[in-house]
N, C-alpha and C positions, 0 to 999 in steps of 0.2 A: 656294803650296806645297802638296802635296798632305798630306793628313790622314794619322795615323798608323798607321790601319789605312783606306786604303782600300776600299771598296764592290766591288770589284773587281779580277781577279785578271792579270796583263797578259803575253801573249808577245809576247819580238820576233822579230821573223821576220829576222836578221841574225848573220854570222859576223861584223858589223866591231868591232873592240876599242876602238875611239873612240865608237860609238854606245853598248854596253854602259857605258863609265865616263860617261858623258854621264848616260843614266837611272838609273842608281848616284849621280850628282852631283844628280840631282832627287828622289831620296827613295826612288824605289821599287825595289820586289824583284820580281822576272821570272825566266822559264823561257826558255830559246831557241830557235827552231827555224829551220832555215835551208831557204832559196828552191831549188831548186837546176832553176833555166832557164836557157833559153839567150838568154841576154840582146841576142847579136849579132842574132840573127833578128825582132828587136822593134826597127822604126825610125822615128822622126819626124822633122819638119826644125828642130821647136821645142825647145829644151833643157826649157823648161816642159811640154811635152807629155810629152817621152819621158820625164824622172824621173817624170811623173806614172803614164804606161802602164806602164812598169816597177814602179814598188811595187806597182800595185794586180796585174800580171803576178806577183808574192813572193806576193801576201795570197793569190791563187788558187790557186796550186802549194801552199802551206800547207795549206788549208782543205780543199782537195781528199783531203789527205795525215790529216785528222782523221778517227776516227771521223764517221758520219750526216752527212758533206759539213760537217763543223766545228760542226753546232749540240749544244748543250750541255741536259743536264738541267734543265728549269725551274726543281726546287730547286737546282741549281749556280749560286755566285755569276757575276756577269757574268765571264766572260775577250774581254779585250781586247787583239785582235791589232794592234802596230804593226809597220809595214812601210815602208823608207825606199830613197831611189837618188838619187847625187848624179853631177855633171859637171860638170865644167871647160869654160870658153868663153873661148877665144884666140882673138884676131881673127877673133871672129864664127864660131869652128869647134869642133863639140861634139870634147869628146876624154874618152874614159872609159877603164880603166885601161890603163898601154902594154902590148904585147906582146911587144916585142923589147927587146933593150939598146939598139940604136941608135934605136926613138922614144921609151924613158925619157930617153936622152940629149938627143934632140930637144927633148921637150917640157920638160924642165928649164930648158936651156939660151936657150928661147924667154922663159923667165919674167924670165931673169934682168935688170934694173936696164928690167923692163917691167911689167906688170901683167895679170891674168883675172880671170874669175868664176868664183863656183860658185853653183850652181844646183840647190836639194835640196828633195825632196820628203816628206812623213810621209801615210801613210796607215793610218787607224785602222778596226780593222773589229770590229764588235760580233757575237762568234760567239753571245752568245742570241741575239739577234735577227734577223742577218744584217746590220743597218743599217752601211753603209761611208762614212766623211768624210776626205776629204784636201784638202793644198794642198799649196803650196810656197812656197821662200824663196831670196833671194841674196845676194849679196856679192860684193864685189873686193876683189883682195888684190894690192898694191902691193909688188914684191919691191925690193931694193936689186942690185946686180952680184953674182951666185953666182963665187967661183971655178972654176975646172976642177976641184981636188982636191976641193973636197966634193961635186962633181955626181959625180964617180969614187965617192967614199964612200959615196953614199947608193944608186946601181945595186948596189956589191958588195953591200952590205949585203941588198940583192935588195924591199926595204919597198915601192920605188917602183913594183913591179909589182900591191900591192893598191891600191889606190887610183886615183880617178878622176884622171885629167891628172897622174897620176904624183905629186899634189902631197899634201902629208902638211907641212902647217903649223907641226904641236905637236911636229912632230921636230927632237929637241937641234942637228942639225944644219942643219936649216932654220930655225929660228925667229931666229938673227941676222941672216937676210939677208930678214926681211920688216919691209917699212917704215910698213906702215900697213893693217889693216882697214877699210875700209868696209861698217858692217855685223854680223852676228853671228859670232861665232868660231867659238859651237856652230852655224851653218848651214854654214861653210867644214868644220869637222870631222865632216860626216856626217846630224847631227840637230838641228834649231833646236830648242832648250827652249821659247820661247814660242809655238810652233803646235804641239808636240805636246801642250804642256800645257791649248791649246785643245781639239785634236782629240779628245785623251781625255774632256774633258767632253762635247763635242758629240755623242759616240758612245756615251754612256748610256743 
């Protein structure tokens, strides 16, 4: 658990509201600033590769966007940039967030009384110093049969369109029809708490 006044002061580099209550759930207090690339134009064939080129793609658009290329006052406590990108792996096929009704449709409907992964990356980047540490992490997630009206519900609702593979776990409306984690909850919702709580250490 981190200490009550941490050494250090930390941004995240993320609009998503499951990542924020995630490090809200681990203790710390942060500033946030957001990526804003073009994420389609950055492609690998490994799901581990691309959430990895992806974050550390956030930490550079970031850092680039700080004052002196991001590096900080030697008397400024340390700030510590985290930076995350998650994806869904359905029959071996990366799918990150839908773009149309009809592939939220699809990829809902694909989950349904079958199973994916997700595949999520943290990258920590230490603006005194420039030193930058990441990894990644996964999990599957075992759904039960979605009906048609809540796969309807949860498109109107429009949520399905932030999110990678359309899937959104901790949503009231999903969460009955998943049958089993394999793995961490907080890696399916965005951010694993035990490797960013590595990577923050590592990158002091």
């Amino acid at each position: 658990m981190p200490t009550e006044n941490p050494p250090f002061k930390i941004i995240l580099g993320s609009s998503s509201n499951a990542r924020r209550e995630i490090l809200s759930e681990m203790g710390y207090e942060f500033t946030i600033m957001t990526a804003d690339i073009d994420e389609k134009s950055i492609r690998r064939e490994k799901p581990e590769d691309l959430v990895m080129v992806l974050a550390e793609a956030k930490a550079d658009a970031i850092v680039q966007r700080l004052p002196a290329g991001g590096r900080l006052e030697e008397d400024d406590s340390t700030t510590l940039l985290i930076t995350a990108d998650t994806v869904v792996v359905y029959q071996g096929i990366i799918r990150e967030k839908p773009t149309s009704e009809k592939e939220a449709r699809e990829f809902i409907k694909g989950y349904s009384g079958s199973h994916a992964a997700v595949v999520g990356s943290v990258v920590v980047t230490n603006l005194a110093t420039g030193k930058r540490v990441g990894g990644w992490d996964s999990a599957e997630v075992y759904f039960l049969e979605i009906p048609d009206e809540v796969i309807d519900s949860l498109i109107d609702e429009g949520i399905t369109f932030n999110v990678a593979g359309g899937l959104m776990l901790e949503h009231p409306l999903t969460l009955p029809f998943v049958d089993a984690v394999v793995g961490s909850t907080d890696t399916v919702m965005g951010l694993s708490k035990a490797l960013t709580e590595k990577l923050l250490l590592e990158a002091q």
